[in-house]
N, C-alpha and C positions, 0 to 999 in steps of 0.2 A: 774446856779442860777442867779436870778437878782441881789440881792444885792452883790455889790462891796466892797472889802476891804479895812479900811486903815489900812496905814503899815505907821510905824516911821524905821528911819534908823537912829542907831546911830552910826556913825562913824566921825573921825576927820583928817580922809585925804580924800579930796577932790575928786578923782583921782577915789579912792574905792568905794565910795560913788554912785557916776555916773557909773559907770561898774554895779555895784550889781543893781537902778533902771531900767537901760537897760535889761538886763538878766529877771528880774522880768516880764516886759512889753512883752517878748520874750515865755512863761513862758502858754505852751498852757493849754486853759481851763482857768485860772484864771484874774479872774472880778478885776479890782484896781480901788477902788471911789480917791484916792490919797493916793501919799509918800512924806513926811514930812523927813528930813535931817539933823540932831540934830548932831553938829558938837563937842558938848559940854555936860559933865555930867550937868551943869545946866541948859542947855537947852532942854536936855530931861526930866527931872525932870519936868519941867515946860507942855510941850509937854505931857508927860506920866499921866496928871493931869486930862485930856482929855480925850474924846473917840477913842479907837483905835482898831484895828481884832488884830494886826499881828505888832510883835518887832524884828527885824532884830539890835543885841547886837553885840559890839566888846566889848572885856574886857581890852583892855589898852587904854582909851580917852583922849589925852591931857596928858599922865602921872598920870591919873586918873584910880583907878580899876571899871571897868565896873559890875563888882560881886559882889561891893555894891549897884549898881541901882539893879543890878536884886534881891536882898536879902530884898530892901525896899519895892519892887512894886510885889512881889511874888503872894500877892492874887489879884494883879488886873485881871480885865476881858479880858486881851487878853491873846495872846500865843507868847510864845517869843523863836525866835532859836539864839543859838551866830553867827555870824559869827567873826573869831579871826584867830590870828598868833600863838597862843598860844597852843598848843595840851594839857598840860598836865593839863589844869582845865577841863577837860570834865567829868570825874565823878563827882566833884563837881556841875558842872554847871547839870547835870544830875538827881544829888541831890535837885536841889532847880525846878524841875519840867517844866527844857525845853523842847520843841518837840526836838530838833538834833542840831549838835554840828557842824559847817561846820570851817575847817582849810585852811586856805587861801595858795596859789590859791585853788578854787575848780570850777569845772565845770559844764555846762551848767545844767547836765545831775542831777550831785550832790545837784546841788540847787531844781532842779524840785522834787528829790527823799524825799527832805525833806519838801517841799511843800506838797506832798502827806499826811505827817504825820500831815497834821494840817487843822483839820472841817473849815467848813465853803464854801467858791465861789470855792477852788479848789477843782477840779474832782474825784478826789480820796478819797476815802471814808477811812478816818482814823481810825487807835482801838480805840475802845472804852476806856475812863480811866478806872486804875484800882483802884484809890487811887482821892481823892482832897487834896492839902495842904494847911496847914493849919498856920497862924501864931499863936502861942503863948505865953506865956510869956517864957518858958522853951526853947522857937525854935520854929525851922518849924516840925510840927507834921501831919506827913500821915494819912487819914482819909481812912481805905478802904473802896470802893463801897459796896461791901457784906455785911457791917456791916449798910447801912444806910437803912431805911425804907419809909420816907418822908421828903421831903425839901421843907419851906414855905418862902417864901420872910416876913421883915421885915427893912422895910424901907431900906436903903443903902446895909443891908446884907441878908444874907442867913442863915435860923436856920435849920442843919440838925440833925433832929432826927434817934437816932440810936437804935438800937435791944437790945442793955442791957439796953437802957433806956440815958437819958442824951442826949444834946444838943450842940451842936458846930457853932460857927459864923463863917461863911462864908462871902469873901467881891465878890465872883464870882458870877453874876446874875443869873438868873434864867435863862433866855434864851441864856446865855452862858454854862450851863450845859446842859443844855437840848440837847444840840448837839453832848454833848460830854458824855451821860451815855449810858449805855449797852439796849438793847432791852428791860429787866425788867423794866424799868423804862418809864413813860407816863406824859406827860400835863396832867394835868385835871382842872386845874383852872390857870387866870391871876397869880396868887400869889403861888401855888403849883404844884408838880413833885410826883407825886406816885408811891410805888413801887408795881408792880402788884401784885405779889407775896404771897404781904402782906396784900391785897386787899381783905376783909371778907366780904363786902355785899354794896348797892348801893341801895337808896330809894330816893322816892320823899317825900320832905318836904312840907308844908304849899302853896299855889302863884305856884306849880309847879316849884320848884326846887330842882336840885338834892341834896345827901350829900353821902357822901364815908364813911363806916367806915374802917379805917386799924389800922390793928392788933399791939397793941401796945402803940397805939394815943388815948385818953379819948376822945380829943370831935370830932367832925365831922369834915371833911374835905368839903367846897365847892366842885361842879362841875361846870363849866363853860359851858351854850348853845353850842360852837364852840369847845368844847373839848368832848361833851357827844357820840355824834354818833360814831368816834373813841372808845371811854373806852368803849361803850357798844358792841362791836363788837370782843372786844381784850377781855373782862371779860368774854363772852360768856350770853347768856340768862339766866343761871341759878340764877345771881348776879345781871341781870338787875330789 
């Protein structure tokens, strides 16, 4: 893939830091636009405010818990694996929606392994999610995939609508889902992800534009020109 990752590293020994971007750069298949070296929780804070793919977490910084950066910044739009000394936060850390949990030392082979688990520039094609989390005011609340129908962008967030009805904000883009949902799921407009599935019929409007309806959703769903020839291929003729 063209597009190159960045990665923020958060760690506060020098030493580790430089080992782990070495290792990355070694790291076949995977594209780095840059790594960013956040030696501090408030400098990742600051750093994390920003655009990034990919968070490389230790969870003791400075004497600092790393498990509260990851618990503030949970619905941001990247992917975040710990790297730590620490073994025994990893269900936790597992809990709040990391790709993999690496225990220091670990090697070459172990870092690549979990590289694999995370979309995007590296070569390996990762699972599909099964779940998005969610924050809310009760916690972080698992969204499963089966249960969503359509997700439309809405300025900063994400509204996914679900099968019993009801709505949930999401702060993960769209085209950070997009990479990361199961096959049922399609582009169909700048602002929308359809879920096939759910997908009852597909007509042109007024100017020759398309409109979606899915099952569940009152009003129409845009089509997007650069999304149409896909969905109409994937929906079959009969819905075209």
């Amino acid at each position: 893939m063209g597009t190159g990752m960045k990665i923020v590293i958060v760690e506060d020994e020098p030493a580790a830091a430089r080992q782990l971007s070495r290792m990355l750069s070694r790291a076949p298949g995977l594209i780095i636009a840059g790594i960013d070296i956040c030696p501090t929780i408030e400098k990742a804070r600051e750093r994390l405010a920003h655009p990034l793919d990919l968070l490389f977490l230790d969870l003791n910084v400075m004497g600092q818990p790393g498990m509260e950066l990851l618990k503030e910044f949970l619905s941001g739009p990247f992917d975040t694996i710990v790297a730590t000394a620490y073994p025994e936060h990893a269900l936790s850390a597992f809990e709040h929606g990391v790709r993999d949990y690496l225990v220091k030392p670990f090697s070459q082979e172990r870092l690549e392994q979990a590289l694999s688990r995370v979309p995007g520039p590296s070569p390996d094609k990762s699972p599909a999610m099964t779940s998005i989390l969610i924050k809310e005011k009760q916690g972080i609340v698992p969204v499963p995939v089966g249960s969503i129908i359509l997700i439309r962008s809405a300025g900063d967030y994400c509204e996914i609508h679900l099968v019993k009805g009801g709505v949930k904000l999401c702060s993960r883009g769209l085209d950070f889902l997009e990479r990361r949902l199961p096959e049922d799921f399609i582009r169909v407009h700048r602002t929308a992800i359809a879920r096939l599935s759910r997908i009852k019929s597909m007509k042109v409007e007024q100017g020759g534009k398309y409109t979606l309806t899915v099952e569940g959703i009152n009003d129409p769903t845009p089509v997007g020109r650069k999304y149409y020839k896909e969905l109409k291929e994937r929906l079959g003729e009969d819905l075209a």
